[in-house]
N, C-alpha and C positions, 0 to 999 in steps of 0.2 A: 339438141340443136344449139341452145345458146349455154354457156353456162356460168346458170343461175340456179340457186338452191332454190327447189321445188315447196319449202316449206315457208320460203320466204314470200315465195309470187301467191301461194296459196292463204296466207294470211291476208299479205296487201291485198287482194280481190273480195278476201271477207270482210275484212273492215274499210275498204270504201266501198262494200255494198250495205253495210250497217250504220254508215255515214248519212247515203242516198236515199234510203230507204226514211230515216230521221228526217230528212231535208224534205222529202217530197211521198211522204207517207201517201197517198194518194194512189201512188205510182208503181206502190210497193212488190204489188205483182210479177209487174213488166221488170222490174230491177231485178230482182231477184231469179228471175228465170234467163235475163240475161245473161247474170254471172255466172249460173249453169250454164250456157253455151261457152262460155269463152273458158271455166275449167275443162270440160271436154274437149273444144276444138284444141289447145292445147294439150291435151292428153295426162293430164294433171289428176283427170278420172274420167276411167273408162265409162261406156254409156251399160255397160252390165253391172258395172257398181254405181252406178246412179240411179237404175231402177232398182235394182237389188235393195238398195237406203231406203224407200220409201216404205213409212209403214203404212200397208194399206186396210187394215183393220181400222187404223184411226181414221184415215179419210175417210172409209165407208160408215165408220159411226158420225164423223162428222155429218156428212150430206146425207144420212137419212136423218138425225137431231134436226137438223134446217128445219124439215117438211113437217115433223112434229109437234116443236115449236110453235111454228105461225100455225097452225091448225089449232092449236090448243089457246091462241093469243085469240082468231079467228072468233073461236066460240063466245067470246068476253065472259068465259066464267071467272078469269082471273080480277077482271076489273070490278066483276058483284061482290067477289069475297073483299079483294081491299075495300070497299065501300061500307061493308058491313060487318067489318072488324073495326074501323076508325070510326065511323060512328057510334061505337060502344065507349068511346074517350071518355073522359071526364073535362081534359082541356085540350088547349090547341098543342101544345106541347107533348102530351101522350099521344095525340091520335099522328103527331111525326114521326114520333118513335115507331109508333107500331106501323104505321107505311113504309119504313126503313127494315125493320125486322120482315115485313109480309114481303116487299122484293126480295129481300136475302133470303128467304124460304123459295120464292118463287125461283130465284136463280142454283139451288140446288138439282132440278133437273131440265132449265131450262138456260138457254144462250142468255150472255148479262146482256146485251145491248138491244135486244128484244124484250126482254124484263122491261128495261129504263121506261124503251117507248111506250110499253103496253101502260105502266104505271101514271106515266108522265100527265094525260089528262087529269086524273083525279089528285094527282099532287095540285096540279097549276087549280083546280076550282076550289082544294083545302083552302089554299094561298089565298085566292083572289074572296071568298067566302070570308077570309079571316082577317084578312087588309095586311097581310105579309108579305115580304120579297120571298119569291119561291127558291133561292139561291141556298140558303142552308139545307132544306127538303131535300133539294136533287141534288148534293154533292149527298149528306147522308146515305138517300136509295145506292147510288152508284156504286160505293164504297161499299155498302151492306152486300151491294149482289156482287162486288168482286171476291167478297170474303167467303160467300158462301158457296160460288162458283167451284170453289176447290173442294168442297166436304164429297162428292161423289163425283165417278167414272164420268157421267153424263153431262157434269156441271157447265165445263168448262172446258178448252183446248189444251192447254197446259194441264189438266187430268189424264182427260184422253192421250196425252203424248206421255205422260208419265206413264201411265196403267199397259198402253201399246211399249214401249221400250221394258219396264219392269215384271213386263206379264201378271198384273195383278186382274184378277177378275172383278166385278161389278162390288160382290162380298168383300174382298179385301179392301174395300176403304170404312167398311163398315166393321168387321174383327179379321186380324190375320194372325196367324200363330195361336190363337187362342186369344188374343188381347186386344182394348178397342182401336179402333185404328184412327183415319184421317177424318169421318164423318165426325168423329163425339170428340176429335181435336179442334174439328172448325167449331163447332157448338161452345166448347169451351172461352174460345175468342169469341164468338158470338155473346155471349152471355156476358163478356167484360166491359164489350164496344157498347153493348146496349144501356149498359151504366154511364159510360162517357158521354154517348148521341146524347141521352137525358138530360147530362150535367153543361153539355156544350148547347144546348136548346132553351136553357133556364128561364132567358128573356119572354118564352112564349106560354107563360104559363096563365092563361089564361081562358077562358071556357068557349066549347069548341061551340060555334053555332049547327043547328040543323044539318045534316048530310043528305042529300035524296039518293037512295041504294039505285046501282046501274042495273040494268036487268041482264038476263044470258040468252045466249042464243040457242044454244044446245050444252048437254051436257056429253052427250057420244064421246067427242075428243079427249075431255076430262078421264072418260073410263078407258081408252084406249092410252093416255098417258099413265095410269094405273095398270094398266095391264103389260107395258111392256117394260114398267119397273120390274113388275113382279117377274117375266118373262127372265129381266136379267138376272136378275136372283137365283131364280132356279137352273140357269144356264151358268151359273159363274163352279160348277163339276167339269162341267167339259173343257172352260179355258188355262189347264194346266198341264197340256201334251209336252212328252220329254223331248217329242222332236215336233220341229216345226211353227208356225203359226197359231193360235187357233183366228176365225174370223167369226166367231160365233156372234160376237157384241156386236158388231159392224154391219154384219149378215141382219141379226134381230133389229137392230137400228133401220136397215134400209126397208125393210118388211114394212115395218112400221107406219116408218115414212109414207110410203106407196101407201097401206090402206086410210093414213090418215089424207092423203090427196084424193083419193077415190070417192073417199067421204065427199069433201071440199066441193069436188068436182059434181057430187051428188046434191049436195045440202044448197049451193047457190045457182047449180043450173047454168053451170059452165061459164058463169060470167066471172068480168074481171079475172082471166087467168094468166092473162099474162100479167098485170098489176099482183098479182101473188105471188108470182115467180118472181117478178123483179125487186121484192123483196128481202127473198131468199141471198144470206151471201154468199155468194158462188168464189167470189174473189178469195176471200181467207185460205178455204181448201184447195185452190191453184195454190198459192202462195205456203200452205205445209209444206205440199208436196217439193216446192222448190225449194224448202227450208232445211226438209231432208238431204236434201241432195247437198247441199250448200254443205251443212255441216259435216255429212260423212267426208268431204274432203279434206277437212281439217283432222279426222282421224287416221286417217290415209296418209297424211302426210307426217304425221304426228306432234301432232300441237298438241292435241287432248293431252298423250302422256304427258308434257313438258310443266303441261298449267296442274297438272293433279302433282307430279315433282314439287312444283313451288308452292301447294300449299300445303304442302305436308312438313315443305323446311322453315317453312315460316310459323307456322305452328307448335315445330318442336312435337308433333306425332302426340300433340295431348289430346283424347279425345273431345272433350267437352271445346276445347277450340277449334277444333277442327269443323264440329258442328256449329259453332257459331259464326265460325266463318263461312259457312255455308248458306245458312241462314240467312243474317246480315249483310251480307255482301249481297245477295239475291235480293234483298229489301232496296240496297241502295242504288242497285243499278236498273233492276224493274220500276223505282219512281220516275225514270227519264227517259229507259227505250222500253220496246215491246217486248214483253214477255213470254210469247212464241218462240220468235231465235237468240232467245237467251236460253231458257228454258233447255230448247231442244242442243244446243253446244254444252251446257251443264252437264246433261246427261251422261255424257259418255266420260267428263271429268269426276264424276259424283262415282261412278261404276267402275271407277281405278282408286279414287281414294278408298274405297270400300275393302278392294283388292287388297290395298298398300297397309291399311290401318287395322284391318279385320273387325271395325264399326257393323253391328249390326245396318244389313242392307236398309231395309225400312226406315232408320233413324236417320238416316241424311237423305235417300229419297222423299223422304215427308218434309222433312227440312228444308228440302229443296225447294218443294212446290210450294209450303206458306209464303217465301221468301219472294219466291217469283210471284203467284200469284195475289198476294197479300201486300206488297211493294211497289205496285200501281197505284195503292191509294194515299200516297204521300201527296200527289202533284195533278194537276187538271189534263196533264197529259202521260199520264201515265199508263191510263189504259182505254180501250176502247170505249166503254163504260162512261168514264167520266168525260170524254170529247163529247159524245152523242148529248150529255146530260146539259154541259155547260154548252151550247149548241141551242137546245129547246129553248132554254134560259132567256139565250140572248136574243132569240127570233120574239121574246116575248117583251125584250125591251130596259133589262135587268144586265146589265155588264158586271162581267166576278175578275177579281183579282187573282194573281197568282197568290201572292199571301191571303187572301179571304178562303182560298179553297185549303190550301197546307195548314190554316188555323184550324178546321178542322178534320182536314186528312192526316196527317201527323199523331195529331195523338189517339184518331181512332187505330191508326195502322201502326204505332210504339206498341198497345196496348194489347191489341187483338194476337199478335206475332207472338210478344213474349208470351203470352198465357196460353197459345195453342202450341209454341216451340215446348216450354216446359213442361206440357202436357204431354208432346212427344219422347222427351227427353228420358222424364222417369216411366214411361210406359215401357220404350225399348231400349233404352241402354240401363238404369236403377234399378231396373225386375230383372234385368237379366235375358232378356230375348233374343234369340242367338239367328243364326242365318238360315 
């Protein structure tokens, strides 16, 4: 009809919907499913490649996670255990650390932005107990639960979107090929960051007063979070058909979900349910699925190839640059936008460099996701996490600077990156780990 290069209109639509989306984050939704209509009505992509893009394994694990989740937050066993690990301090400065650590475990199989909140009372009465600004505490938590967000399938959306596009099972973050994978790579930055939180907390060293332990409500949830771990474990055989999908994770995910609502529905007597739901984020997973869509256009059109071209010439095809530009570059651009449609456009560049370079897949896939995931915790908007965290803060009366939060996002996330990147590094490319 008009002519105009189709790769040009398709760019300019992505990135003033990654503009809009920055501007009016809120909205992000409504924006983004917009842009989906107007690449369609244009015909830029078809509506069978726009359903066809969605991966709907990861939505269904998405929104059965949701229900889990808050059922398992519901129970408050999560706020008895932090009470009665940080009570074991010695000082006020340890018992941060380990509330920093105890989210970041907790956000291993659970949403980070439900971690924060669940946490967040017992941080604010350490604080106010200890006569501290609770502002170092919950930039810590946030940071600790985006880092750990990535160790497993279930962590995190940027897992799920990796594991759904790279067809890894639950098990593959934990050993693939024979060697350990992304769980004992986050552990590794884990175990670096927990020396910085320390050395960046040093002001607080001093003796933790009395904790009074939170009581639970049930333990049911707890074991039903245990069982559909275990569940995915033993299910991670069946997600590696030569053809097709599997929906196995997403299917066990939603299962889940449903009996831990049943429960819920059981344990309170129907009440408050709609306050439960409304809860739940329903928005995020409208907003994959438009993400999906969003981005197949871009492959459609072929941008993908054009950006995995340039970084192969810019690299000079070395491998160890090429994964650090992978890396890195995900570090720099995750501390400012959202790491969902970054993430999910990556992908399909990361999946040609692969092609172009013959880099063991794994080593820049994993690469990828520190980078994004891990890259949030430079800046107080970087990820979902640290808004919701710096948010509590300030209802509480405690205003944080952009430099107060990079002092110590920054070098928990220099820190964590390199020591889980070069963890990856010599596991799959130094040993030799082939495709």
């Amino acid at each position: 009809m008009w002519n105009v290069d189709p790769k040009l209109v398709v760019i300019t639509v992505f990135l003033l919907t990654y503009l809009w989306v920055i501007l009016f984050y809120h909205w992000k939704t409504q924006i983004v499913w917009a842009a989906v209509v107007v690449l369609v009505a244009f015909k830029l992509l078809s509506p069978e490649q726009a359903l066809a893009s969605v991966n709907w394994n990861v939505i269904l694990l998405y929104f059965g996670m949701l229900f889990v989740s808050e059922t398992f937050l519901y129970s408050k066993v999560p706020d008895y255990l932090a009470t009665l690990f940080a009570s074991k301090a010695p000082s006020v400065r340890v018992a941060m650390v380990i509330l920093c650590a105890f989210t970041g475990c907790l956000s291993v199989v659970l949403e980070n932005v439900a971690v924060v909140l669940l946490v967040a009372p017992i941080a604010l009465a350490i604080s106010k107990k200890c006569g501290i600004s609770p502002v170092p505490l919950f930039i810590g938590m946030a940071i600790s639960s985006n880092l750990q967000g990535a160790a497993t399938l279930i962590g995190d959306p940027p897992s799920m979107l990796l594991a759904g596009y790279a067809k890894l099972s639950f098990n593959d973050f934990f050993v693939i090929d024979g060697k350990p994978s992304m769980f004992f790579a986050v552990q590794v930055g884990a175990l670096v960051s927990v020396l910085v939180l320390y050395l960046l907390f040093r002001k607080y060293n001093t003796k933790l007063p009395p904790l009074e332990k939170a009581p639970y409500d049930s333990l049911v949830p707890a074991v039903l979070v245990l069982l559909l771990v275990g569940a995915l474990a033993l299910s991670s055989s069946f997600q590696h058909g030569e053809h097709g999908v599997s929906y196995m994770a997403g299917l066990l995910c939603c299962l889940f979900g449903a009996i831990c609502f049943v429960w819920y529905l059981w344990h309170s007597r129907a009440r408050k349910v709609a306050e439960f739901l409304s809860k739940l984020d329903w928005q995020t997973g409208l907003f994959l699925m438009g993400i999906f869509i969003l981005v197949e256009s871009l492959s459609v059109a072929g941008v993908m190839g054009d950006l995995a071209n340039l970084i192969v010439r810019v690299s000079g095809s070395s491998p160890l640059f090429v994964y650090c530009l992978v890396v890195w570059v995900s570090v720099g651009i995750s501390a400012f936008v959202d790491n969902v449609p970054f993430l999910v456009a990556m992908l399909a560049v990361t999946r040609m460099l692969i092609e172009q370079t013959g880099l063991p897949p794994h080593l820049l896939y994993f690469g990828l996701l520190l980078g994004a995931s891990v890259g949030g915790n430079v800046t107080p908007i970087g990820a979902s996490a640290n808004i919701v965290a710096m948010g509590i803060v300030r209802k509480q009366g405690h205003e944080t600077t952009f430099g107060e939060f990079v002092k110590i996002g920054l070098p928990f996330t220099v820190a964590s990156v390199l020591a889980s990147s070069l963890f990856v590094w010599f596991v799959f490319r130094v040993s030799g780990t082939g495709k």
